[in-house]
Structures are given as C-alpha cells and as structure tokens.
N, C-alpha and C positions, 0 to 999 in steps of 0.2 A: 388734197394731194400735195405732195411735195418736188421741188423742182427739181428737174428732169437736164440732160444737156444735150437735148434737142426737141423738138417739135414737131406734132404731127395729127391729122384729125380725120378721121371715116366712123361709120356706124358698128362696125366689129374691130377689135384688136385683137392681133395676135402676139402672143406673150413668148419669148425663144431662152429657154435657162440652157447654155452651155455647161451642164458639169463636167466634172474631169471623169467622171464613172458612167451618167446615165445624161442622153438627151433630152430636153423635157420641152410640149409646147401646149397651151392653152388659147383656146379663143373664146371672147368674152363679148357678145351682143350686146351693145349700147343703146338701143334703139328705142325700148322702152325706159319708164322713170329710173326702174331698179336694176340694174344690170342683169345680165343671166350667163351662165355657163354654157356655152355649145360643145365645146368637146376639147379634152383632154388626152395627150398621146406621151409618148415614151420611146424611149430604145436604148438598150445598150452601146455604152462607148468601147469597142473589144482594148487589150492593149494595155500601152500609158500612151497614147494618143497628147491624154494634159496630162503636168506632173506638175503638183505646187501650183496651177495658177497660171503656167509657160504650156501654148499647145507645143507641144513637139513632132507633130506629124499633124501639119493644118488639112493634106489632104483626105486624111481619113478622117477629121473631124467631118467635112465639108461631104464628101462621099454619106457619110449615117445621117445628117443632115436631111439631105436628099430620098435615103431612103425609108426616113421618116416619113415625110412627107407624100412619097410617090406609095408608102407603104397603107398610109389611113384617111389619103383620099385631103387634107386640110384644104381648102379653099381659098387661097390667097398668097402672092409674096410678100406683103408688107408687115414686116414684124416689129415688136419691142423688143430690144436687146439691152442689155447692163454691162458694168463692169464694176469689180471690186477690188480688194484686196489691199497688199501696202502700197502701192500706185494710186489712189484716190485717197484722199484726206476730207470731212466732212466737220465741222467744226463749227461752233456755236461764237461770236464774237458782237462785241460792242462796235458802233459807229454812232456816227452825230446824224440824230434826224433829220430825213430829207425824204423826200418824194422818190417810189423805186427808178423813176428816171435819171435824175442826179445820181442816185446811188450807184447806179450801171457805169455812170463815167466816172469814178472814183474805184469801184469794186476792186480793180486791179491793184491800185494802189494801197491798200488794207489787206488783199493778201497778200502781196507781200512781207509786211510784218507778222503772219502766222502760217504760214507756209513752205513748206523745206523744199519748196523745187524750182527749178529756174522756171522764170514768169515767160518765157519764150516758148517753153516748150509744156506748156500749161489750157487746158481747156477749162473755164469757171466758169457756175452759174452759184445763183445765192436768192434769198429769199427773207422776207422780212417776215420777221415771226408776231410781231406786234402793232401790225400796219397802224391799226387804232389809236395806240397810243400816244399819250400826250408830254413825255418826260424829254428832256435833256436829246437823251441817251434811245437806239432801239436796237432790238435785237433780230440778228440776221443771222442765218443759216448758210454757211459759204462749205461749197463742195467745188473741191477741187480734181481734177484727174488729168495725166499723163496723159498730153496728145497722142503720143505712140501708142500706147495702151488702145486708145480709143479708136485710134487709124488701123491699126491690128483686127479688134476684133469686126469692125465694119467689114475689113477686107475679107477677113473670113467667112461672115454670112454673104455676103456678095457671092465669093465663091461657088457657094450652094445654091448660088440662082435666087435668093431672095432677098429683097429689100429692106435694110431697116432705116426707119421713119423715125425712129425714136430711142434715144440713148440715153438711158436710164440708169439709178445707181442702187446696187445689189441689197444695199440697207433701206434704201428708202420704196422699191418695190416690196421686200418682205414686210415693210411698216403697213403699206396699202393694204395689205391681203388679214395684217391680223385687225387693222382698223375695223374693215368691212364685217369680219369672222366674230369678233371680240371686242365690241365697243368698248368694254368696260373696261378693256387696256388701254385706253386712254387716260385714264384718271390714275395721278400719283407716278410712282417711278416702277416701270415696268422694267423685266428683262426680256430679251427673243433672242435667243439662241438656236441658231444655226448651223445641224451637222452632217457635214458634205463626205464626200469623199478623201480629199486630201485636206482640207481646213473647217475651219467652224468659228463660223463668225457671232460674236457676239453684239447687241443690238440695247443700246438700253434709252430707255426714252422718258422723259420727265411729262407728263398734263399731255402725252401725247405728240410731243414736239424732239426728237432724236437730240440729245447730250452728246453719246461718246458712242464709236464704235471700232472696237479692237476683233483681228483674226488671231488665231490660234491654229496653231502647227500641229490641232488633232484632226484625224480624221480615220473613218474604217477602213483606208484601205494600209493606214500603219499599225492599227488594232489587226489585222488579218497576220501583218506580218510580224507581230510581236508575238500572236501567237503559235506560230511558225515556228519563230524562232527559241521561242522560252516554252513553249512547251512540246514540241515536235508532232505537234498535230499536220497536216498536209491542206493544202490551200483551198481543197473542196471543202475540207472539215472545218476548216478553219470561219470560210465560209456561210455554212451553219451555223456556226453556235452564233454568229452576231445575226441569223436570223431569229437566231431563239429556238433551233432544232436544237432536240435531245434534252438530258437531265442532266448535264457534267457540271455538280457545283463546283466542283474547282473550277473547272476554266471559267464561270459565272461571277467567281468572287473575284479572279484574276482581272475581268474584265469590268466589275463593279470599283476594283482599286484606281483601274484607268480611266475610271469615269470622272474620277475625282481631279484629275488634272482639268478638266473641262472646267469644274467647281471654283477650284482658286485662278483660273482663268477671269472668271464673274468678280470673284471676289477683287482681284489687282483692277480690272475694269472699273470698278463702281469704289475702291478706295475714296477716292477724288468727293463722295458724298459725304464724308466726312467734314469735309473743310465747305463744305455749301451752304447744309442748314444743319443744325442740331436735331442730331435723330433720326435724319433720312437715312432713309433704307430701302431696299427691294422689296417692293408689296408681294406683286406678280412674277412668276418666272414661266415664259411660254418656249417650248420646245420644239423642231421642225426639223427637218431635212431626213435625210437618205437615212440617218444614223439614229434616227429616234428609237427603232426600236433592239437597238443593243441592249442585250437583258441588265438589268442592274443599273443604267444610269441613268432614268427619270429618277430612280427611289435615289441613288448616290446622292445628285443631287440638291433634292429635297432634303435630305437630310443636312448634308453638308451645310446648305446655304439656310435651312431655315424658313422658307417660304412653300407659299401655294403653289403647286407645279405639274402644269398638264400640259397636255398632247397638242397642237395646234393642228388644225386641218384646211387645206387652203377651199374645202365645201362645207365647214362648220354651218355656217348661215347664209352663202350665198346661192341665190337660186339655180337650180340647175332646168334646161331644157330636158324635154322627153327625149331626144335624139342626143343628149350630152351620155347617157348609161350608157353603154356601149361595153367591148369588153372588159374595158379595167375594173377592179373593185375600187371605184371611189372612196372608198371611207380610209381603205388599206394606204394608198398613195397619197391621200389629201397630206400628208407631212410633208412630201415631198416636192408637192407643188406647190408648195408657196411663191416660190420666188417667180415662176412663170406665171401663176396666175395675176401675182401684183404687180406682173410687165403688163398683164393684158386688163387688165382694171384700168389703165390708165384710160380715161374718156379721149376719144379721139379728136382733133381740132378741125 
C-alpha cells in the first residue's frame, strides 16, 4: 500500500469517492486473509454542485451524502476519503540514506526544494521506495497536498454526519484497486487513466511504484457539452450517445476525435521516459472512471498510443460477499469504482 495522509485501523473500510457527477462508497471486510467486497452503492450528484474539482454548493453535496447512506442502509460513519487534483503534488525524489525516522525530521526540508507551495500551508507524508537498499542515495515518494484542500474536504464529510479516519490521495487509491485487480500492472511501465466527470487523471507507474501524475481538463460532462454546442443535439441526447445509445456515426467519430486529446494527454505525461531509459515506453494502458465507456475512446486510444488497452474493474479479481450483489450490476460500474474501492482496500490500523 502506498502512503496515505492520515491513519486509521478497524476490520471493515469504508471507501467515500466525491465525484463532481456521481457519489460513490464501497465497504471492504478486512477480517479475513484476502479482503472481500460487502457492498457497493452510488447516487447521483443533481446540479454543478462540483465544478473543476471546487464544491460550489457544499450543502447539497453533504445532503446526497446522507441520502446515500440513509438510502442503502451502509453500516458505519468512518470512512476513507482522498483528494487530488493540481493541489496535491506526488513526486519521486533522491535523498541521503537514513532510517524513515531521521527522514521524517528532515522530510520538510527536501520538500521544499521540489515543491511549489508555501511549506506552512502544506500537509506531507512520503515513503521510501527502496527501504532495502544499500546505495549512497534512496528513493522516496513525497506527496504533498494543500492544507486547505484537505481541511475543506474533511469539513465536508463531517457535515454528512460521517467521519473520516483516513486521508488518502486520488492516484494512489486508484493504484490499490488496480494492484489488487491486475497484478501484472505491476511489472514495467504501466498507464491508469482516469475518466471523471470534469477531469481525468492520468496515472503512470514504473515496477509498480507511481513516476508521474498529471490531470487533464477532459471530462463527460464537457463532451456533453461540446456536443450541444457543435452539434445541436439537446442535453438528454447528448447524454446518450456518451452512453453508447443509438447508431449516429457522426456524432461517434466526433467523439472518437475528442478521445484523442485524452491520448496526447498520455503521451506529454510519459514524454519524461525518453530522457530515463532508452526505449521505455508504455507496455500497459488501463482505463477507469464514469467515462470509459464513451463510444470510440478505448479503440482511439489504443490506436493513438500503440499499446494493450483494456477496461479496468474495480471487481476484476476481488472477492466479493454474497450480500455484496445487490442492485447494481457490478461488472457495468466496476470502472467506476475504482477509486472508492482503493479508499476501502486500505487495511484498517
């Protein structure tokens, strides 16, 4: 597991994804060896409630919250929550071997040399990637995020009456979920691509260990309105076709063109492998969130980028209880839950 900026330990987790479009919460029994899935819920965010990443109406977030919960019965207040976006920096850097205790009282000091934000108003945690080894030099994993950011969103789930225990970051729950889903993304330089409502965060990871993670200013709900606008379809119709209702190749290919910004999105992300090793490159590309299934842009880009490129499910391989089926079609939303599930992956302390 990767570190987290806060702590917390019981036999179940409950996992809390704020999207800006849809609510999402998972609970994940820890009780036995191999985790298990207990149940999975949802609900629409009406509105722009979040616009970009900014709640702008915290109380109807905090209200659907609520009705989430009082709507499917979940069993607990204590949740995992995240944040992301351009507010949190995650970042791979050199330091001089030492013990993570020494490291902790230095930590502040090292980010500041790669970090754009005042150290006062700064929450860090970091992790040594190479505990073992025996060189000079070791490699640490420093995440950084905006106190504010982080005092925001606590306040928010507070609001709803529920506690969070654990403050977790948006790239490194999604890394849990495909860990557990897709071992064999571990090996080499993967990508996880993440597509939300207003952004899509891109995710790419070397042996398993998170390099670089860049957001991007797509999402469905400006494909909705692009195609509104450019083709004067209406916002139900609109709607549709990014569920994949109906036959309209035009509006299919209109939408496969916009997939491709997503592609050179990957591609300006993963530049940087150029200059690392001769010849790396994207083995893996895994794909997730609300937006997967917009017609045309797995194939876009697959084709664009060149690589293996499939569906992620956040129940590919994790086990689920007999009481976790319920109404949802698991297999349909498993893209969507990734990130709540790999809030609730996290073993409790």
């Amino acid at each position: 597991m990767l570190p987290s900026l806060g702590f917390g330990r019981r036999k179940k987790s409950i996992g809390l994804d704020i999207g800006s479009g849809v609510i999402k919460a998972a609970v994940v029994d820890h009780a036995k060896d191999v985790p298990q899935l207990e149940r999975m819920a949802l609900r629409q965010l009406t509105g722009s409630a979040i616009v970009d990443g900014e709640v702008v109406d915290p109380g109807l977030v905090a209200d659907t919250i609520r009705e989430l919960w009082d709507e499917t019965g979940i069993d607990g207040d204590d949740v995992v929550i995240s944040v992301g976006g351009r507010d949190v920096i995650i970042k791979t850097i050199q330091m001089d071997r030492m013990d993570e205790s020494d490291a902790r009282d230095v930590i502040r000091w090292e980010a500041e040399q790669h970090v754009p934000f005042d150290m006062d108003n700064v929450q860090l945690d970091f992790q040594i990637t190479d505990p073992e080894g025996d060189g000079l030099q070791m490699t640490v994993l420093l995440v950084a995020a905006k106190r504010e950011l982080v005092e925001n969103k606590i306040a928010l789930v507070q609001e709803a009456g529920l506690n969070p225990t654990v403050v977790d970051v948006d790239a490194f729950a999604l890394h849990n979920a495909l860990e557990l889903n897709y071992p064999e993304a571990m090996a080499g330089i993967t990508a996880l691509v993440s597509i939300g409502h207003d952004s899509t965060t891109v995710n790419i990871l070397e042996d398993g260990v998170p390099v670089l993670t860049r957001d991007l200013t797509f999402g469905t709900r400006r494909l909705a309105q692009d195609l509104q606008r450019e083709r004067g379809v209406t916002a139900e119709e609109a709607e549709a076709v990014l569920r994949g209702e109906g036959e309209d190749e035009t509006l299919n290919l209109f939408l496969s063109e916009r997939a491709k910004e997503v592609a050179r999105g990957v591609e300006r992300a993963t530049a940087f492998l150029e200059t690392q090793a001769v010849g790396a490159g994207i083995g893996r590309l895994y794909l997730c969130g609300g937006g997967v299934g917009v017609p045309g842009l797995a194939d876009a880009l697959a084709e664009r980028l060149g690589v293996e490129t499939r569906v992620a499910s956040a129940v590919e391989s994790l086990q689920l209880k007999p009481s976790a089926v319920q109404e949802l079609g698991y297999q349909e939303v498993g893209p969507m839950m990734m990130l709540c599930t790999g809030l609730a992956l996290r073993r409790p302390a």
